[in-house]
N, C-alpha and C positions, 0 to 999 in steps of 0.2 A: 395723252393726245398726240398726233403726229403732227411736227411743227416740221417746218423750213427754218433752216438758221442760218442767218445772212449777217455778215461781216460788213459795214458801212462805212467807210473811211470817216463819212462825214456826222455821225452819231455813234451813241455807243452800242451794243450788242442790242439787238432787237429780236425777236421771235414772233414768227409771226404762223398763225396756228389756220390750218388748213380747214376747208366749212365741211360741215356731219356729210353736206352730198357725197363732196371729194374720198374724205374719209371710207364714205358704204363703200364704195367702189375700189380703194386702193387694195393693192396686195398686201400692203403692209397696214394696217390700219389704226393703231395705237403705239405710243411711244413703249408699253409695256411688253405690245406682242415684241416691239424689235429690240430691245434688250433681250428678252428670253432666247432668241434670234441669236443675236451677239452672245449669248453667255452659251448658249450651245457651239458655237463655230469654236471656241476661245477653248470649251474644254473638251469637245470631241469632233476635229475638225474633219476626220475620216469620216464619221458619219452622216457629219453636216452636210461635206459637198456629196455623199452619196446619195444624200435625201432629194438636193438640189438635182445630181444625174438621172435622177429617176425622173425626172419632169420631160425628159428630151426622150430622143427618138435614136438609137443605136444600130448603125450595121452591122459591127461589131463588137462583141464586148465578151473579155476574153475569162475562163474559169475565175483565174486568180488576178485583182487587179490593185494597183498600189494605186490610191487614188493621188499623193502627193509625193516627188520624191526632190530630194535638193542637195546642188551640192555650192556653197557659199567660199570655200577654202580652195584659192587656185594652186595651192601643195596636194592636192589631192583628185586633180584634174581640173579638168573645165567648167566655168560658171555655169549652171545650168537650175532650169526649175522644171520640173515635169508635170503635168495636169494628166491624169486616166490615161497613162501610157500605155501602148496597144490597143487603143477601145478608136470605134472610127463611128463619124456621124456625119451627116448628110446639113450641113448648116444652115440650106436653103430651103431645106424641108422644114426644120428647125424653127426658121422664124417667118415662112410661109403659108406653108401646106398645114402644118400641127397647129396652129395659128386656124385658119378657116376651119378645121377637122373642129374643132373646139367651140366652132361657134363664131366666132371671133372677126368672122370674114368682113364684117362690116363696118366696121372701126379701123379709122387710122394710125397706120404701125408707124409710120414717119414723116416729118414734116421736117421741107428744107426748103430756108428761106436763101435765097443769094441774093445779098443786098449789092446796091449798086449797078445792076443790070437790068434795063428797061426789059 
């Protein structure tokens, strides 16, 4: 089952399990599907976020591509982490256009509350 786990200062560990609606509808839908999830990133993380890349919309996206590259050790140059280097996307498209293309156009993508402001 897909739970929420909340940390309550004022109690001890609670979980609190999400209703079958919420569930139909999530992308994730079972605590089993997102272990399999997790246990594919953990042992083939190149092809995880490949699977993930293929969801999105590419302007560019070059023969040969290092999907992750990193360098952690400042002997050995600069701290750096790299995501699909040389691959280019349209980010507005991304979480716009492919977003309506999809169906999707009538649902709300983002809710901001500012509190404090009449």
């Amino acid at each position: 089952m897909l739970f929420i786990y909340f940390k309550n200062k004022l109690s001890d560990n609670t979980v609190y399990y999400a209703s079958s609606e919420y569930r139909s509808t999530a992308h994730i839908s079972s605590i089993d599907e997102y272990t399999k999830l997790y246990q594919k990133s953990v042992s083939d993380p190149e092809g995880f976020w490949m699977e993930i890349a293929n969801h999105f919309f590419w302007k560019l996206w070059p023969q040969e591509v290092e999907v992750v590259s990193y360098n952690f050790d400042v002997t050995k140059g600069p701290v750096c982490v790299k995501w699909l280097d040389g691959c280019q996307t349209n980010m507005s498209y991304n979480v716009l256009d492919l977003c309506v293309n999809k169906g999707l156009g009538n649902r709300v993508a983002y809710y901001w509350l500012l509190k404090g402001i009449q």
